[in-house]
NURORO-252080 format. One record per residue (C-alpha): residue in three letters; x negated, y, z negated. Coordinates in steps of 0.25 Angstrom, whole numbers, plus 5000, padded with zeros to 4 digits. Layout:
ALAXYZ/...
***
This chain:
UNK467352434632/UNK466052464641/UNK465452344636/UNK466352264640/UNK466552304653/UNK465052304656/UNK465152154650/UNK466252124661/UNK465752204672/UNK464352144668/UNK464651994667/UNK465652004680/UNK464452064689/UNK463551964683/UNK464151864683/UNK464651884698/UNK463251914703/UNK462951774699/UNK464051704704/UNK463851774717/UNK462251754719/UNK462551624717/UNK463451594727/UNK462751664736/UNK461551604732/UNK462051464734/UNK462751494750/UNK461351554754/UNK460551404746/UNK461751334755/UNK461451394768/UNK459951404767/UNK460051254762/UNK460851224775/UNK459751314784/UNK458751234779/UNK459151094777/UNK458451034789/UNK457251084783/UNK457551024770/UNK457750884779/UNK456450894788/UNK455550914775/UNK456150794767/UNK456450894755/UNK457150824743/UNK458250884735/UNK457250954725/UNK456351024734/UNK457651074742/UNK458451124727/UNK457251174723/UNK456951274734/UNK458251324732/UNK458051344716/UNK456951444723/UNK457851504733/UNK459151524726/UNK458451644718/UNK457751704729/UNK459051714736/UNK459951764722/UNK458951864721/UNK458851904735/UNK460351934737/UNK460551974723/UNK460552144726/UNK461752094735/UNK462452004726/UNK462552114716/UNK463152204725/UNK464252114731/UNK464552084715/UNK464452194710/UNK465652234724/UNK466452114718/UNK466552134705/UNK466952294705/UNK467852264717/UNK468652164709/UNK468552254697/UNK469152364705/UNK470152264711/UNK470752234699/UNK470652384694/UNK469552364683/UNK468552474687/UNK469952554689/UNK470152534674/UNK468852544669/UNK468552674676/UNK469952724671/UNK469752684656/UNK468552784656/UNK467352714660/UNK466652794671/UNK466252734683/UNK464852754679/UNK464952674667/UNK465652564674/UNK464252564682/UNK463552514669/UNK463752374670/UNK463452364686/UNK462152434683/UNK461852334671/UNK462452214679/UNK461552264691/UNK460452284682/UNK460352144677/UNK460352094692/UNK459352184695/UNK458252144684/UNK458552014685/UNK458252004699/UNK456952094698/UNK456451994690/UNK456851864697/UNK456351944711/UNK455052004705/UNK454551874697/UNK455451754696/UNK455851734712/UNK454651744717/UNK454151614710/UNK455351554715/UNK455051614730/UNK453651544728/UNK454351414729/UNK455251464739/UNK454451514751/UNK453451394748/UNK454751294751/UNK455151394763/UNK453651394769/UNK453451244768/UNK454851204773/UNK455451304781/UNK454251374787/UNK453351334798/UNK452051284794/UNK450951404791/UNK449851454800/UNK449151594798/UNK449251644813/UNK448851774811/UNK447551804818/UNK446451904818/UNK446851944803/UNK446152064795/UNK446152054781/UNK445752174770/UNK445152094760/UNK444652184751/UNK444352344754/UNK443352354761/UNK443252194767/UNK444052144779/UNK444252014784/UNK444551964798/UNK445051834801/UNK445251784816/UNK446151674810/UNK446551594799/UNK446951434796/UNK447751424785/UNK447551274784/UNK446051284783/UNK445951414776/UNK444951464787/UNK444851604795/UNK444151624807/UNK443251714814/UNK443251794802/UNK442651934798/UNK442452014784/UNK442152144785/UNK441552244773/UNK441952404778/UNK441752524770/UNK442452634776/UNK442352614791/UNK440952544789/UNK440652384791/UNK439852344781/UNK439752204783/UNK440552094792/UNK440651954788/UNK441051854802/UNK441251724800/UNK441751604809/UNK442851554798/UNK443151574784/UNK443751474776/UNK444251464761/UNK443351394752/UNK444551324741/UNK443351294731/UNK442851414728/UNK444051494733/UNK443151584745/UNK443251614758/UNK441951534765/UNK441451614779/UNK440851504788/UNK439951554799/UNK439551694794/UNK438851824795/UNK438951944788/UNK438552084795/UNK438252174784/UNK437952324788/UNK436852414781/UNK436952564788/UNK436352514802/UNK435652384797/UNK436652264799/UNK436252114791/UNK436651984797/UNK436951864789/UNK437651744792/UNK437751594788/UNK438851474787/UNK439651494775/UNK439951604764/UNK440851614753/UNK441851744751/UNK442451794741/UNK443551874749/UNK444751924742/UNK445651824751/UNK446351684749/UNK446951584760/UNK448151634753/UNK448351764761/UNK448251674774/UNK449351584769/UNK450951584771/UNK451451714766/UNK452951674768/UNK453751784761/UNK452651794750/UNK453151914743/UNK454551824739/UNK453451734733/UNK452951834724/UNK453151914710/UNK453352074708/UNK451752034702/UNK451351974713/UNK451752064724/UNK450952164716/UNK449752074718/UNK449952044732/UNK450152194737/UNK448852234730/UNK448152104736/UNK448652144748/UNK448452284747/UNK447052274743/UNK446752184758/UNK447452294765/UNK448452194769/UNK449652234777/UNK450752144773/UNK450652214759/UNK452052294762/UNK452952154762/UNK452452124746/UNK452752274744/UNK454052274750/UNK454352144741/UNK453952224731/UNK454652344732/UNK456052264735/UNK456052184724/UNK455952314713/UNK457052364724/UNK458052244723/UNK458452284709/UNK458852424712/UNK459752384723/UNK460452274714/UNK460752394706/UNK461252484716/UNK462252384723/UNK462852354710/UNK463252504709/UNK463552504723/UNK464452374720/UNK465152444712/UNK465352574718/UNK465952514729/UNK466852424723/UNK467352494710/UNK468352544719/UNK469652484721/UNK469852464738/UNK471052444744/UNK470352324753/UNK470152254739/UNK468952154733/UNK468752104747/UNK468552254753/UNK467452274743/UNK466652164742/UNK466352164758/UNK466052304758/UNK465152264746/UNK464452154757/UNK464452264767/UNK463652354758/UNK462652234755/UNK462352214770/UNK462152344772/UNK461052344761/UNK460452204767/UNK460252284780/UNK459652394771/UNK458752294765/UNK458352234776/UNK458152354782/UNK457352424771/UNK456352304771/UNK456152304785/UNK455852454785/UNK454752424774/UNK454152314780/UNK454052404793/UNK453152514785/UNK453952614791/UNK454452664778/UNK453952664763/UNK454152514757/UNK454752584743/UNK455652674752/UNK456252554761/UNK456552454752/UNK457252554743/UNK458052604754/UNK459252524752/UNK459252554738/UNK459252704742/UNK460352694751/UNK461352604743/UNK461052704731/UNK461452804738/UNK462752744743/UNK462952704729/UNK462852844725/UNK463852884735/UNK464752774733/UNK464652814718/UNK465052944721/UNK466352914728/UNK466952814718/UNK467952854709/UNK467452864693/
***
């Protein structure tokens, strides 16, 4: 008899969770299509280009939503078993309550590693697509503003840019410096450095290098010189939501090339990081939570339980958002704050689980 009743418990979460992504999915395609329609019109974009930027956008937004759609299934599906005195009946034919959690942690646990996967390695190709249609026809055009820039680009070498054209690939008024400890070994000035596409270097034009011996100081200096820097035209280039854009691999790579320059937007890929190994957990915890809730039968009936079960979805949105404000900030460990609505919902769940009758 269990496994049949895992079977139907199964295949009715399953089965639900699809139908209700789905629809979802398919209101937020229609009111995002809506939004941006007079976009679609100004840039000429044909049937293809349009259905193909919402083949990309459709998974992000299942995925995205998915730790709440499982929870609002999970609501449903025990609240309408509960209505029509099911759970009533398999708790009373001497199944315990925590067996009848089996199937919601094996239904939970499917969703879970499916999403890992499709967040870690699979959506980010698709987000890849994605941003690079947002960028060119939702977003203004590109300019790298920022002035008076400092760069680590490796550990003892600094690089000072006054400004930056994107368009040219040239910096200007620019300055590399060599420091052991607290010491300037030598300082490289040049008027403009530009990248060289042919032999993938960074050229100084109007140069000289300062290079310091103890208390004797050599001056050098000439028109053009080639630099191997560990840099590419790529770092000054549109970042727009870049950690969407890439795999659980890539973030890896991007944190220790990040890490090794000293750069202080390394906390956003870390972030990333840590929420995407979060995401399952929490589908796992508001299944149990689903059900805790709803397993009861209320006197207010289906209706009653379902918006207390979007009511507890808000309050974990806020949670989220909250959580990954907080860990942007700094003010808190990024580990710490990302996991703190998972902390907090498990322990609601615990008391919950403590107060339902078994």
């Amino acid at each position: 008899m269990f496994k049949v009743l895992d079977r139907y418990i199964l295949k009715r979460l399953l089965t639900t969770y699809v139908f209700v992504v789905m629809i979802i999915v398919a209101v937020v395609v229609v009111i995002d299509m809506t939004e941006k329609n007079h976009k679609f019109i100004q840039h000429n974009l044909g049937f293809a280009e349009i259905a193909g930027y919402y083949m990309d956008f459709a998974p992000y937004i299942a995925n995205f939503i998915t730790p709440l759609m499982v929870f609002i299934t999970t609501v449903y599906v025990t609240s309408q078993m509960a209505s029509h005195t099911e759970i009533i009946a398999i708790l009373s034919s001497g199944i315990s309550f925590k067996r009848l959690m089996v199937p919601y942690l094996i239904a939970g646990g499917i969703i879970a590693s499916a999403s890992f996967y499709l967040n870690g390695w699979v959506i980010p190709n698709t987000n890849k697509d994605r941003l690079a249609f947002e960028t060119t026809y939702f977003k203004r055009k590109y300019h790298f503003d920022e002035s008076d820039v400092h760069i680590k680009v490796s550990p003892d070498t600094y690089l000072y840019l006054k400004s930056y054209n994107v368009n040219s690939d040239q910096a200007y008024k620019v300055t590399l410096e060599k420091i052991d400890g607290n010491q300037l070994i030598s300082k490289l000035s040049a008027r403009r450095m530009k990248w060289n596409e042919d032999i993938k270097k960074w050229q100084f034009i109007d140069w000289e290098i300062r290079d310091i011996n103890g208390t004797q100081e050599i001056f050098t200096h000439g028109d053009k010189l080639d630099s191997a820097l560990n840099l590419t035209p790529k770092y000054f280039s549109n970042n727009y939501k870049l950690y969407e854009a890439l795999t659980l691999n890539e973030i890896d790579k991007k944190i220790a090339d990040l890490e090794s320059r000293g750069a202080d937007n390394v906390k956003v890929y870390r972030i990333e990081k840590y929420i995407r190994y979060m995401s399952p957990f929490a589908v796992v915890i508001l299944t149990l939570i689903g059900l805790v809730v709803s397993s009861r039968k209320a006197r207010g009936g289906t209706g009653y339980q379902i918006a207390l079960g979007f009511v507890l979805a808000f309050i974990y949105i806020i949670f989220f958002m909250f959580s990954r404000s907080l860990a942007e900030a700094g003010s808190t460990n990024p580990i710490l704050a990302v996991w703190i609505p998972n902390i907090i919902f498990a322990i609601i769940g615990v008391f919950l689980y403590t107060r339902v009758p078994k």
